[in-house]
ZAMARGU-4260 file (C-alpha; in steps of 0.2 Angstrom, whole numbers, plus 5000, padded with zeros to 4 digits):
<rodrens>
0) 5000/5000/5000 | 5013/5013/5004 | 5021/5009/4987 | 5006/5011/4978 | 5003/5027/4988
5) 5019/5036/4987 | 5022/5029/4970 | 5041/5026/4975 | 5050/5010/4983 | 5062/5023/4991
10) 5047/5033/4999 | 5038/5018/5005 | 5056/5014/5013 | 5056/5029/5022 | 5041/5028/5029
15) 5041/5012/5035 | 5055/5014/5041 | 5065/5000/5030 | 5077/4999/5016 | 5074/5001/4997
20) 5082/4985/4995 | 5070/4976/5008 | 5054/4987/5001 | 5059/4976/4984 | 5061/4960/4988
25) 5046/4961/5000 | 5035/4967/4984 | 5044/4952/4974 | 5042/4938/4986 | 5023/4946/4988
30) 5021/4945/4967 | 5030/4927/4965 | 5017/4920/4979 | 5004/4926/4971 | 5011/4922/4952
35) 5005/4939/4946 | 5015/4956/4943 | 5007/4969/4956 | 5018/4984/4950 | 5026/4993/4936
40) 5043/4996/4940 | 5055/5012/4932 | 5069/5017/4940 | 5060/5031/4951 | 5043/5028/4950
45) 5031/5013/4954 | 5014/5012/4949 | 5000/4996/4949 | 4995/4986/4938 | 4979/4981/4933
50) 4980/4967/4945 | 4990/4976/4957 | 4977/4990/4958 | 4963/4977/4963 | 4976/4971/4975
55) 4976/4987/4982 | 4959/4991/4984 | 4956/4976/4994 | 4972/4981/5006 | 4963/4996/5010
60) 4949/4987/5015 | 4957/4976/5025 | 4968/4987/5032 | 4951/4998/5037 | 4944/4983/5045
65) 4961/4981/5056 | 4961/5000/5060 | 4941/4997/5066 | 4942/4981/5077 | 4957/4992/5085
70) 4945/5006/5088 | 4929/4997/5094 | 4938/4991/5108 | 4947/5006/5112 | 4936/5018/5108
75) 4928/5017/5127 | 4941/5021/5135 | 4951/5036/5124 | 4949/5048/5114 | 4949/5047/5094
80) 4967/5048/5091 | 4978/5047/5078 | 4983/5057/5058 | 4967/5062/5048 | 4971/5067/5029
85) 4958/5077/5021 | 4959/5086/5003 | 4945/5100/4999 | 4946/5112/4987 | 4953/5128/4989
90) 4936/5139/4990 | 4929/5130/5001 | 4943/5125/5012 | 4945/5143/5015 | 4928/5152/5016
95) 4920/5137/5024 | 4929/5124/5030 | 4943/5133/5039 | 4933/5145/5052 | 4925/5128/5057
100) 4940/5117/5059 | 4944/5125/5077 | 4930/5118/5086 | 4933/5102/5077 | 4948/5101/5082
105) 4944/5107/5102 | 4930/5093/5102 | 4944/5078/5099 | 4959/5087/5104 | 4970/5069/5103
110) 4969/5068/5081 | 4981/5076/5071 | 4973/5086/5056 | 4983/5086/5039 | 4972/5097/5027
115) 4977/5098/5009 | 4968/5110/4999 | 4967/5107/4979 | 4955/5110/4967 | 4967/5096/4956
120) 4955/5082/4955 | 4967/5071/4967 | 4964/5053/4970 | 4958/5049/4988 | 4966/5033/4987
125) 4983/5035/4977 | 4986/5050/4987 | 4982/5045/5004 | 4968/5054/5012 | 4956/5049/5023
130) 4943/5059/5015 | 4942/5069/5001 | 4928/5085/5001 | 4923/5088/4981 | 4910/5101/4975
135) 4904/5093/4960 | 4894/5080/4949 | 4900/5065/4956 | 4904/5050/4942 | 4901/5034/4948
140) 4917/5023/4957 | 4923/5009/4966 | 4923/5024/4983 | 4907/5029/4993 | 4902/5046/4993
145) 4890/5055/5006 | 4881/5070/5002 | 4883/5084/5015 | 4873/5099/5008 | 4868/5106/4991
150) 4879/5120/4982 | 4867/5132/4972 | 4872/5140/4958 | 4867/5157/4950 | 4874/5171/4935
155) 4884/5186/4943 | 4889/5202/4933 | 4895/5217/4939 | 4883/5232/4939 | 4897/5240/4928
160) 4895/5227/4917 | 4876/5225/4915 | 4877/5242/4913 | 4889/5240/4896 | 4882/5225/4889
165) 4864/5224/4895 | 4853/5212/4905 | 4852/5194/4898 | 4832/5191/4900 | 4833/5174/4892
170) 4847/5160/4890 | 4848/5162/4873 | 4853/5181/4876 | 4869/5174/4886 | 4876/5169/4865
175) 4879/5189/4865 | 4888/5190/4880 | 4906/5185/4887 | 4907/5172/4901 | 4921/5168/4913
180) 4918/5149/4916 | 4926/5136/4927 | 4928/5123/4914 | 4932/5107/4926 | 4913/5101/4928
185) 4906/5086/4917 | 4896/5098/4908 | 4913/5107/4904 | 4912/5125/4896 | 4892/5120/4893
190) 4878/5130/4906 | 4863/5121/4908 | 4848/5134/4916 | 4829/5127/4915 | 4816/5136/4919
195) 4795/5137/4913 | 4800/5135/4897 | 4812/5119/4899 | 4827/5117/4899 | 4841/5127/4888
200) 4860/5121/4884 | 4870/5134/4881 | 4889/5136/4877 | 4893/5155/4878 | 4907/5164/4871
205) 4920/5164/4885 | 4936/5175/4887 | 4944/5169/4905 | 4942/5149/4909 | 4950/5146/4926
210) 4948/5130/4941 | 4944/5141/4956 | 4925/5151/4957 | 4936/5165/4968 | 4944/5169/4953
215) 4931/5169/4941 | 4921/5179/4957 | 4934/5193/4957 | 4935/5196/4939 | 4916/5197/4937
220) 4916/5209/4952 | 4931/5219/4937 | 4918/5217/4923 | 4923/5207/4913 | 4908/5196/4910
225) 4896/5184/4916 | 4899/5170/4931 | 4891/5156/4936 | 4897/5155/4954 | 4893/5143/4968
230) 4880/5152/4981 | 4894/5153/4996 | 4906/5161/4983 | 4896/5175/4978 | 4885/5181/4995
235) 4896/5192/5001 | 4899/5201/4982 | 4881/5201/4981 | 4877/5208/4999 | 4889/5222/4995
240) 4883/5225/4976 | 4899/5222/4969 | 4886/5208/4960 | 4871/5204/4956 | 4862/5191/4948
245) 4854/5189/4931 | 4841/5175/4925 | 4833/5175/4941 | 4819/5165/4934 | 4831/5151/4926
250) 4841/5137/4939 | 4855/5128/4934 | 4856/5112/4941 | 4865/5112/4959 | 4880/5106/4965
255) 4884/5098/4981 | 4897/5094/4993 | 4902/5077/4995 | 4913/5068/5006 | 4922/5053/4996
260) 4930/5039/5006 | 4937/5021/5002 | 4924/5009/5005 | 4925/4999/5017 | 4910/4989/5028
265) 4917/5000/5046 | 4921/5017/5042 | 4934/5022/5054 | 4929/5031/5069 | 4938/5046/5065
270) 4931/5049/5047 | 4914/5045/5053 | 4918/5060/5068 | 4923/5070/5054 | 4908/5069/5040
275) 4893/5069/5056 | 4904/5085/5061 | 4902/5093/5043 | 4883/5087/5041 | 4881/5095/5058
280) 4889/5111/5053 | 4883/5113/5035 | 4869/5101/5031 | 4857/5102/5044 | 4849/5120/5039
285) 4859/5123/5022 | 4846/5124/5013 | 4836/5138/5023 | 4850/5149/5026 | 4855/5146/5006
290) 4837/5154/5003 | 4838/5168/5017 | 4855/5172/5008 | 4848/5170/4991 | 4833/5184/4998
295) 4846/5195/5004 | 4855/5196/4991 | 4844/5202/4978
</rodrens>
């Protein structure tokens, strides 16, 4: 596993504490007793293979199950303890996640808190974390994903700009303007927005294409064109007037924040600790407040 998740025989060495040399014959005597090939082998790299990636799925689980009989009999007595990895992306790590993480972090004092914070689509398991926070369409994989609130989604524009170029009263009127799009979702460059009229598919005219909504935000707030922006991005721009929204009688389809984790049949107590922790924080009136916001800002 630590191969496979550092990617290197010398990293996986260091880790654990053990020689290059004993990392490798380890992974060969391991490969010639199950008469497959479990890695791809360059002089500085190691990667699985096919085989060796189902291999590794399956550690993890097992590895989990190990980590969960250890807690359930310890767990009476102590404290959650121990390293919790978790990716999120950028925006949200810090406009969201971050003024929470004190009283996380007061409320099991004994766990250790790395938080790596990407919008790179990184891979939970390759690259180690515990769990991994995404705002987005989820595809379907081999991990489980638990939905922890709903991210709406609405088109900004600067007053200045609105005042330049007009106000859009229909999707099709978006063809005649500029956008500033993140172009990282499944839908790509694409803005779906359905209203009474159905649903419309449109692929504006774009001149910025960036993969983080603070940015696009910022820009908008300069204007220099239209933004589709999560709701927790834009509030504050829109409370000030810095924004305001267009096509209030059009929706495009929300997002929402997930936490992604291997599965395994015991979550590990201090994953499950984390995700109740963010349900608690940001699912259980989400939905209201997104309205009050929405109210307020217009």
């Amino acid at each position: 596993m630590k191969v496979v998740e550092s990617g290197s025989f010398a990293e996986a060495g260091r880790q654990l504490r053990l020689s290059r040399s004993a990392i490798s014959k380890y992974i060969a005597d391991l490969e010639e007793s199950l008469g497959v090939q479990l890695l791809n082998r360059t002089t500085r790299h190691a990667s699985p293979t096919e085989n060796g990636q189902r291999y590794f799925e399956r550690a993890v689980v097992i590895l989990s199950e190990i980590e969960a009989a250890d807690q359930a009999v310890t767990q009476a007595q102590s404290a959650p303890r121990g390293l919790l990895r978790v990716n999120a992306p950028m925006s949200f790590g810090t406009m969201r996640l971050g003024p929470v993480l004190a009283d996380f972090m007061a409320r099991y004092p004994e766990l250790q808190l790395q938080i790596v914070l990407s919008d790179d689509l990184l891979d939970p398991v390759q690259d180690g974390f515990d769990v991994t926070l995404r705002i987005a369409e989820l595809e379907s994989s081999s991990l489980i994903a638990r939905k922890i609130m709903p991210v709406a989604r609405m088109i900004c524009a600067s007053p200045d700009y609105l005042a330049r170029h007009g106000t859009p009263k229909h999707p099709q009127d978006l063809r005649e303007h500029v956008s500033l799009t993140y172009g990282f979702l499944l839908t790509g460059n694409q803005w779906k927005l359905t209203g009474t009229d159905g649903d419309h598919w449109i692929q504006p005219a774009w001149s910025l294409c960036v993969n983080n909504a603070e940015v696009l935000r910022d820009v908008a707030i300069k204007g220099r064109g239209l933004a589709l922006l999560p709701e927790f991005i834009a509030a504050d721009a829109l409370r000030k007037g810095e924004l305001r929204t267009v096509l209030d009688n059009y929706f495009a389809p929300p997002l929402a924040l997930y936490a992604v984790y291997p599965p395994t049949r015991h979550l590990s107590v201090k994953v499950r600790l984390f995700i109740d922790f963010l349900v608690e924080r940001f699912g259980r009136d989400e939905h209201e407040a997104g309205g009050r916001r929405r109210a307020e800002a217009r």
